[in-house]
Structure formats: C-alpha cells, structure tokens
C-alpha positions as CSV (number, residue, x, y, z in Angstrom):
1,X,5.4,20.9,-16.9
2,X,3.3,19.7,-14.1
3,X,0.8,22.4,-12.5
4,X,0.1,21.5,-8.6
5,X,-3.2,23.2,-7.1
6,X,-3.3,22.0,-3.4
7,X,-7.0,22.6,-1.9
8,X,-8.2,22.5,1.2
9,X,-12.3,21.5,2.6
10,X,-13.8,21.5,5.7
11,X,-17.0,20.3,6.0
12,X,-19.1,20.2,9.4
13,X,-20.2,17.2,11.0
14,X,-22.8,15.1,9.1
15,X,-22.6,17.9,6.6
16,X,-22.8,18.1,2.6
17,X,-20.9,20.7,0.3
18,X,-19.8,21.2,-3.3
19,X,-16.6,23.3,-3.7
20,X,-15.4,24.8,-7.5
21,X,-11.7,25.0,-8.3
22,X,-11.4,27.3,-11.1
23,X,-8.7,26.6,-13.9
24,X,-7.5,29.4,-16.4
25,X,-6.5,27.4,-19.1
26,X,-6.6,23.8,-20.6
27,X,-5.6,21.5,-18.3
28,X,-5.5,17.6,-18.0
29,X,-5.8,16.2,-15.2
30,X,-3.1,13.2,-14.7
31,X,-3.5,12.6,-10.3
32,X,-5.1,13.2,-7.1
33,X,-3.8,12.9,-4.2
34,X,-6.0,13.3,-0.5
35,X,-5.0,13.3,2.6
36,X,-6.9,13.4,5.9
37,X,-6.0,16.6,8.7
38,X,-8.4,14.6,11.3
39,X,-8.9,11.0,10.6
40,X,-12.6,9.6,9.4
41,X,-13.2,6.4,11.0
42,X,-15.0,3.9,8.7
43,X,-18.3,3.4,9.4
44,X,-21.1,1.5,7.3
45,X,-24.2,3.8,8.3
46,X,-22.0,7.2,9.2
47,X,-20.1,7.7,6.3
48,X,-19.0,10.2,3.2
49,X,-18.9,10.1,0.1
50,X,-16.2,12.6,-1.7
51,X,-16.1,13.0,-5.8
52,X,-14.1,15.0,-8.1
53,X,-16.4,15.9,-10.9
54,X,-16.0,17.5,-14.1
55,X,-19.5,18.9,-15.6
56,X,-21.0,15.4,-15.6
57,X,-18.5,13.2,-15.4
58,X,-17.1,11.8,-12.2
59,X,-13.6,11.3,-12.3
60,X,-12.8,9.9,-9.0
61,X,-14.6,8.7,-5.8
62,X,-13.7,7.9,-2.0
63,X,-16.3,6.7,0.4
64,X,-15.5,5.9,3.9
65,X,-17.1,3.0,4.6
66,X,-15.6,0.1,6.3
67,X,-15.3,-1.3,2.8
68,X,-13.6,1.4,1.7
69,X,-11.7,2.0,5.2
70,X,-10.9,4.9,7.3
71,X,-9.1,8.1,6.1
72,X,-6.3,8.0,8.7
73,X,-4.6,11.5,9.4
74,X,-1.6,12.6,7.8
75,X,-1.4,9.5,5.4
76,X,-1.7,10.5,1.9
77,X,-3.7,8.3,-0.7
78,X,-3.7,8.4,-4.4
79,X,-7.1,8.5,-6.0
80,X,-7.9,6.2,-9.2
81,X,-8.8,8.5,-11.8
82,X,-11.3,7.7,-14.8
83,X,-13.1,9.4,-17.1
84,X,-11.5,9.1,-20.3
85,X,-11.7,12.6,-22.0
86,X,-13.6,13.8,-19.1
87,X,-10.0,14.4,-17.6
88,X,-9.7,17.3,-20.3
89,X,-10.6,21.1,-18.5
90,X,-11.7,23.2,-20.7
91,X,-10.8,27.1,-20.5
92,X,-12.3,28.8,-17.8
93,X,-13.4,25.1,-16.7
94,X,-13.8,24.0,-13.3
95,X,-13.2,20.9,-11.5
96,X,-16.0,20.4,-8.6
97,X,-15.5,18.3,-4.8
98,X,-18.6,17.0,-4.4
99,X,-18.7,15.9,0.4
100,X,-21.6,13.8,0.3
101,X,-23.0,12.4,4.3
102,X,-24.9,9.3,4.8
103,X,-26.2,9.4,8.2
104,X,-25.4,11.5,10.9
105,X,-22.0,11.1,11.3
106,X,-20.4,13.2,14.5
107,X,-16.8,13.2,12.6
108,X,-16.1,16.8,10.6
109,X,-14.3,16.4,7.4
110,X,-11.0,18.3,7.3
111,X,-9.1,17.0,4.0
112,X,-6.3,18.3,1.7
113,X,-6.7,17.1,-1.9
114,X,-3.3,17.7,-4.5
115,X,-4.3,17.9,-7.6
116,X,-2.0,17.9,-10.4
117,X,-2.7,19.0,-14.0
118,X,-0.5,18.8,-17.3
119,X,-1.1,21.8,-19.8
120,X,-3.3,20.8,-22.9
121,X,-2.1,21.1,-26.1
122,X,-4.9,21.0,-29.4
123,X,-4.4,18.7,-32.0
C-alpha cells in the first residue's frame, strides 16, 4: 500500500527556507516526484538548490543551473533517490525540503513535490 503526501513551497525571490513534513509512522520512502507551478529558468550565477533530507542524510537534490536545466511549469520530473537506509523514517520522523539561493535570483520558487512512502515493516 503506497502512501502519497503531496506538498506544496513557496519560496520568495532569491530566498532560502527549510520546510518539515511530519510522518506518523514508519515509512520508506520509494519516489519523488516535483513539479514546477511557475517555471525557473536555468541560470549559472541565479540559481537553487532544493534537497530532500532525512536527519543527515540527503536523499535527493535538484539544482537549477543550466547544467541541471530549467524547471519548466507544469512538467513533472522524478527525482533520483539515494541514501541507502537513510530512505527509512523513523516514527514521529520527518523528512525536511531544504530551497537553497545562489545569487540574487528575481524568479520566486512555487513547486509541488509528491512524495510517496511504502509502510515499514521490522525484521
């Protein structure tokens, strides 16, 4: 039984957050999925740097620089996951978005993530 938690952040303008998705039980996470409500141009000395993080391990990353290329509105994109065990919540565990700016970028950052979770069982 797949558990989807959609979440949504809105960051201003050249801004940096950390958002904390709480989970009630033992979870797994097996995908994420982002997709962009206004588009974020890639740009090499403008860009952001988004993370999924769980306590210290960081389980998946999307930068937009021109590398990496633009988020482009209303296309959905499936993030590579790693992390190994770190993909195992805990009770009462969290996973943490981490919107990171480089420069001074005028674009806001309006993004949907979908993240979906398998229940854990103990061994």
């Amino acid at each position: 039984m797949e558990i989807c938690i959609p979440y949504h952040l809105e960051v201003a303008a050249a801004g940096s957050d950390a958002e904390y998705i709480p989970l009630y039980r033992k979870l797994t996470l097996k995908s994420a999925k982002v997709v962009a409500n206004k588009a974020i141009t890639g740009n090499d000395s403008t860009y952001y740097t988004f993370t999924l993080v769980n306590g210290s391990t960081t389980l998946a990353t999307r930068k937009t620089q021109v590398a990496d290329g633009s988020l482009a509105e209303g296309v959905s994109e499936t993030l590579a996951l790693s992390g190994g065990a770190g993909l195992d919540f805990a009770d009462l565990g969290e996973l943490k978005i981490n919107c990171a700016a480089s420069g001074s970028s005028s674009e806001p950052v309006d993004l949907t993530f979908l993240l979906v979770f398998e229940p854990r069982r103990e061994v």
